[in-house]
N, C-alpha and C positions, 0 to 999 in steps of 0.2 A: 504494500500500500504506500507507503513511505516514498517505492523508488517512483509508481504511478505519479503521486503528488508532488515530488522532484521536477517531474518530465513535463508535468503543467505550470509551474514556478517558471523553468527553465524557459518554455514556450510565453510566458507570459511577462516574462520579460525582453522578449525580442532575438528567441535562437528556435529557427522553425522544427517542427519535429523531424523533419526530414533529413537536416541538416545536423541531428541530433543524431537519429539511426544513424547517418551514415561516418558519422567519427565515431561512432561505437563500433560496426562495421570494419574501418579501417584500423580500430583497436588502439585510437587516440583516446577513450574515453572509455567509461563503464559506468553504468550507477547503481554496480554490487556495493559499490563502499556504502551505499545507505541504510543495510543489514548491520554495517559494523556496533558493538554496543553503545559507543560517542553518538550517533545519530538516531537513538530510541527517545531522543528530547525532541524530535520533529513529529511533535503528536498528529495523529489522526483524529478524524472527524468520529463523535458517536453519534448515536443513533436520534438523539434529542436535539430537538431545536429551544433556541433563549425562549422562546415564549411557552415551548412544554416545561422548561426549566421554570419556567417563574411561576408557571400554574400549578408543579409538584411542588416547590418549594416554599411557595409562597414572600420572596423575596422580589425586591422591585425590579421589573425591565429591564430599566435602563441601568441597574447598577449591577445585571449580568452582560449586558453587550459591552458594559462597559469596560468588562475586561478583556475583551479584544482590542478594543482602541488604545487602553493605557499599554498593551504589549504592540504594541506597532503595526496591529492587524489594521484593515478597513473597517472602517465601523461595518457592523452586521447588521442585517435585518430582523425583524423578528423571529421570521421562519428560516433563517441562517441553522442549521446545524452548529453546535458548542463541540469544541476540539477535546479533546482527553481531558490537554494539562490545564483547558479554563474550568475544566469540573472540579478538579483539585482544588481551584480555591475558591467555591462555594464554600465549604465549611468555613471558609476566615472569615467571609458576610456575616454567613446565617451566624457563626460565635460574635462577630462585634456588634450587631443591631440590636441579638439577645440580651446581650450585660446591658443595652441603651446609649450605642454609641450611634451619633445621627448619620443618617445617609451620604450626608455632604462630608464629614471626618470620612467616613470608609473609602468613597471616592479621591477626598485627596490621599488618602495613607496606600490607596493603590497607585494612583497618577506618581507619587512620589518616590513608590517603590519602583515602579516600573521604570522610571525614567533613567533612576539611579543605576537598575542592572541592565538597562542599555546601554548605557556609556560604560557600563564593568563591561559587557560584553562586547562590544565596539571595540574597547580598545584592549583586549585581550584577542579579539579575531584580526586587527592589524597589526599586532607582533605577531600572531602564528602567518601571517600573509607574508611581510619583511624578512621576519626571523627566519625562518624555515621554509614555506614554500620557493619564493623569489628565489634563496639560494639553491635549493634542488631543481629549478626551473633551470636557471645558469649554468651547473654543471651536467641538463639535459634530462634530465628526470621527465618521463612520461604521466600524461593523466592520471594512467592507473597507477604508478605508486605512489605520488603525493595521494591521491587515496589511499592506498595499502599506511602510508605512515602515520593515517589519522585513526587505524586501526590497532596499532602497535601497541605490544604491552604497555611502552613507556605511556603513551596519548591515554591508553585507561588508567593507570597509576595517576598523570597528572590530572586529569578527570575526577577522582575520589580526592585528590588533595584538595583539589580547586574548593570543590561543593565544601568540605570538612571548612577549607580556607575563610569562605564567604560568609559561614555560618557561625564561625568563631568571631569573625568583625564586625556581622550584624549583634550577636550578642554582648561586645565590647560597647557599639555605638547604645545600646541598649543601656545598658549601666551604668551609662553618664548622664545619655536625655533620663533616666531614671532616677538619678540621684540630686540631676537639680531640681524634679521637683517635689522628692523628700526634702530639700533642703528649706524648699519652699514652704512646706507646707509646716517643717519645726517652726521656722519666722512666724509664719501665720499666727499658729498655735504662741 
């Protein structure tokens, strides 16, 4: 499914399918690398659309499409099918609106989140572009294995760091926005 949805990416940004088969053909390209376990984060579509989502879950619309737009998707329609990884964070909603935090907090705490691991991921995909691809381009490296090296024990080892990494410095950045406003709230008191 993955390499299907590749092939239409590809196509839809301006490389015709024809012109696609045929450097696959010539064995310029392949899009087996999209099996690799690094690319099981190119989630698929389930079987529910944002407006079946809000009618089981009872959470607002617009603060399920919304999480396609804050991840850099097109804003969706209603009857847009909801991708794997946007189901995943249903439960952060459905937990924040529970405790009573307002609609407008959830949306920005996504808009902010999202924006932030865009630019982590941006510039983490242009050192793997600089770093590593460019110079296996230079010394003649083919399609397929700058795919095969995004496969590589080392690319999954860095893969578990990275995730381990992000979530150790989200809970850093945590601990501080957290303490000033215990700090706050001693003053108060």
């Amino acid at each position: 499914m993955r390499r299907v949805q590749m092939a239409q990416t590809l196509e839809n940004g301006g490389i015709a399918l024809d012109d696609l088969a045929a450097s696959i053909k010539r064995g310029h390209g392949d899009l087996g690398f999209m099996d690799a376990p690094a690319y099981e984060r190119f989630a698929t579509f389930s079987d529910e659309t944002f407006e079946g989502l809000s009618r089981r879950t009872g959470l607002p619309l617009n603060l399920l499409m919304l999480i396609r737009e804050a991840t850099g998707g097109a804003t969706p329609t209603p009857n847009d099918r909801v991708r794997e990884d946007e189901l995943a964070v249903v439960p952060f909603i459905e937990i924040e609106l529970a405790m009573g935090f307002r609609p407008v907090s959830v949306e920005r705490t996504l808009r902010v989140l999202c924006d932030s691991l865009r630019r982590a991921a941006a510039t983490e995909s242009d050192a793997w572009r600089s770093d590593l691809m460019e110079p296996m381009l230079a010394r003649g490296a083919t399609a397929i294995e700058l795919a095969a090296s995004a496969s590589s024990p080392e690319t999954v080892t860095l893969d578990e760091a990275t995730n381990e990494a992000v979530l150790a410095i989200w809970h850093a950045q945590q601990a501080q926005a957290w303490t000033a406003n215990i700090i706050g709230a001693f003053e108060k008191a």
